[in-house]
C-alpha positions as CSV (number, residue, x, y, z in Angstrom):
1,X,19.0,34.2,18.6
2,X,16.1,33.4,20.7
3,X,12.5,34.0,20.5
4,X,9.4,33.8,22.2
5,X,6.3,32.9,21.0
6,X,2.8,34.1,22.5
7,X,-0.6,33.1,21.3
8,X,-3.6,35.5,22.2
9,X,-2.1,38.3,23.0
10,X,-4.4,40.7,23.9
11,X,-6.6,38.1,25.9
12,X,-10.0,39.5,25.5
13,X,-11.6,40.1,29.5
14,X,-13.9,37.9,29.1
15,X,-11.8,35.0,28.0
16,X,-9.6,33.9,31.1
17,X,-7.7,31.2,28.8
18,X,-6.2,31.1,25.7
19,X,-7.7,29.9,23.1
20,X,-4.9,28.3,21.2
21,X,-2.0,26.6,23.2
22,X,1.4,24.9,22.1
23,X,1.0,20.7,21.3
24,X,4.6,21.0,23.1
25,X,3.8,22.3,26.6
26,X,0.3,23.1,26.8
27,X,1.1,26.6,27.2
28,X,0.4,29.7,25.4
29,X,4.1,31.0,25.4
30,X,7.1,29.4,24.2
31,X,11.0,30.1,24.2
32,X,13.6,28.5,21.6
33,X,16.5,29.0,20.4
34,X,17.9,29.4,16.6
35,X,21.6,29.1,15.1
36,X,21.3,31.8,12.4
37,X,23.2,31.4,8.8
38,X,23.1,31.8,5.2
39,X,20.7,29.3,5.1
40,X,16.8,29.5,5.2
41,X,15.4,28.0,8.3
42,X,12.1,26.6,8.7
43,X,10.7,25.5,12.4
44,X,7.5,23.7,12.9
45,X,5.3,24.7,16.3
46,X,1.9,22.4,16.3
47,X,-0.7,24.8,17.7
48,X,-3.7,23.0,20.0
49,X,-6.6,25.6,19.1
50,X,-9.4,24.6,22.3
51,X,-13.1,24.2,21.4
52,X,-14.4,27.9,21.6
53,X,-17.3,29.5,20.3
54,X,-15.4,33.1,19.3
55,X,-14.5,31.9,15.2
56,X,-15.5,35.7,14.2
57,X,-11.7,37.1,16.4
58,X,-8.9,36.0,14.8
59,X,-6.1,34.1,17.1
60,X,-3.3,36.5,17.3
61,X,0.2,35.5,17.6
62,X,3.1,37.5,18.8
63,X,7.1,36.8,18.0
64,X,9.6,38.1,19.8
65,X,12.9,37.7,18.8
66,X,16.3,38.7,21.0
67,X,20.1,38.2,20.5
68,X,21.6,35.8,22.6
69,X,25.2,37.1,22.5
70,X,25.3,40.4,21.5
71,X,29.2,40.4,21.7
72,X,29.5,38.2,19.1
73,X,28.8,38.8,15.5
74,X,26.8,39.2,13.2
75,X,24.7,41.3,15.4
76,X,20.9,42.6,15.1
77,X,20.7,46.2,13.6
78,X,19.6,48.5,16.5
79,X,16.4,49.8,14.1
80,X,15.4,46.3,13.6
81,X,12.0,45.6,14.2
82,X,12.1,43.0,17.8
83,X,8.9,41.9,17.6
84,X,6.4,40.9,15.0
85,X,2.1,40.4,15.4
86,X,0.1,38.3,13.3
87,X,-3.3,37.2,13.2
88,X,-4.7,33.8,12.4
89,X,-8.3,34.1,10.6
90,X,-10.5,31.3,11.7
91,X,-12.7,29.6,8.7
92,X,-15.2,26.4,9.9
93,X,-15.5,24.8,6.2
94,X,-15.0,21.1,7.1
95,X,-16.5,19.9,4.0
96,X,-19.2,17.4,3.5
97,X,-17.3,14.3,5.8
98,X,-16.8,17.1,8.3
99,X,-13.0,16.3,8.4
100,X,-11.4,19.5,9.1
101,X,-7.7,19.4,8.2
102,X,-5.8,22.4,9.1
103,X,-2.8,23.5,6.5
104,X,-1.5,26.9,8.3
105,X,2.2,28.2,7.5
106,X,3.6,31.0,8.8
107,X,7.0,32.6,7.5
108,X,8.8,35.4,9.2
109,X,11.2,37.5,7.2
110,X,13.0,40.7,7.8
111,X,13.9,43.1,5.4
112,X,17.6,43.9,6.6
113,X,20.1,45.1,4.3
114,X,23.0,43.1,6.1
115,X,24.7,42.4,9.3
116,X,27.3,44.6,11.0
């Protein structure tokens, strides 16, 4: 499969940047690819989160997820959800040496039955 990740979806009018951008490219989007199996896979994507006053809106983050080869199986079930939105709460609670060490994971699962 492939999928596309966008942070700040719904970029607010006035904000003309996003706040949070991919370590990776400095972008706000960003296109991979996955070999899907029986296996559980996990993929790490460092987020750059830009010095911003908004902490009250919560960084949203959009992931879109397409089939490659669609003539090959398995293949997606047509009433499969494509694309999934989640929002990332903001909290400033460095603690007293004002060391702020972000721990975020983020899993995506769907809830099909099988593949055809």
């Amino acid at each position: 499969i492939s999928y596309t990740l966008t942070l700040d979806v719904d970029l607010k009018d006035s904000r003309v940047t996003s706040r949070g951008l991919f370590t990776i490219n400095h972008e706000r989007y960003l296109k991979e690819k996955a070999k899907i199996s029986s296996s559980p896979l996990c993929v790490d994507h460092q987020v750059y989160v830009q010095e911003t006053p908004d902490f009250v809106n919560s960084l949203s983050l959009k992931v879109e997820v397409k089939q490659e080869n669609p003539d090959v199986n398995p293949v997606l079930d047509n009433i499969s959800l494509r694309a999934f939105e989640f929002f990332i709460p903001f909290t400033k609670d460095c603690g007293s040496d004002e060391v702020c060490v972000n721990d975020l994971e983020l899993n995506v699962k769907t809830d099909s039955k099988g593949t055809r």
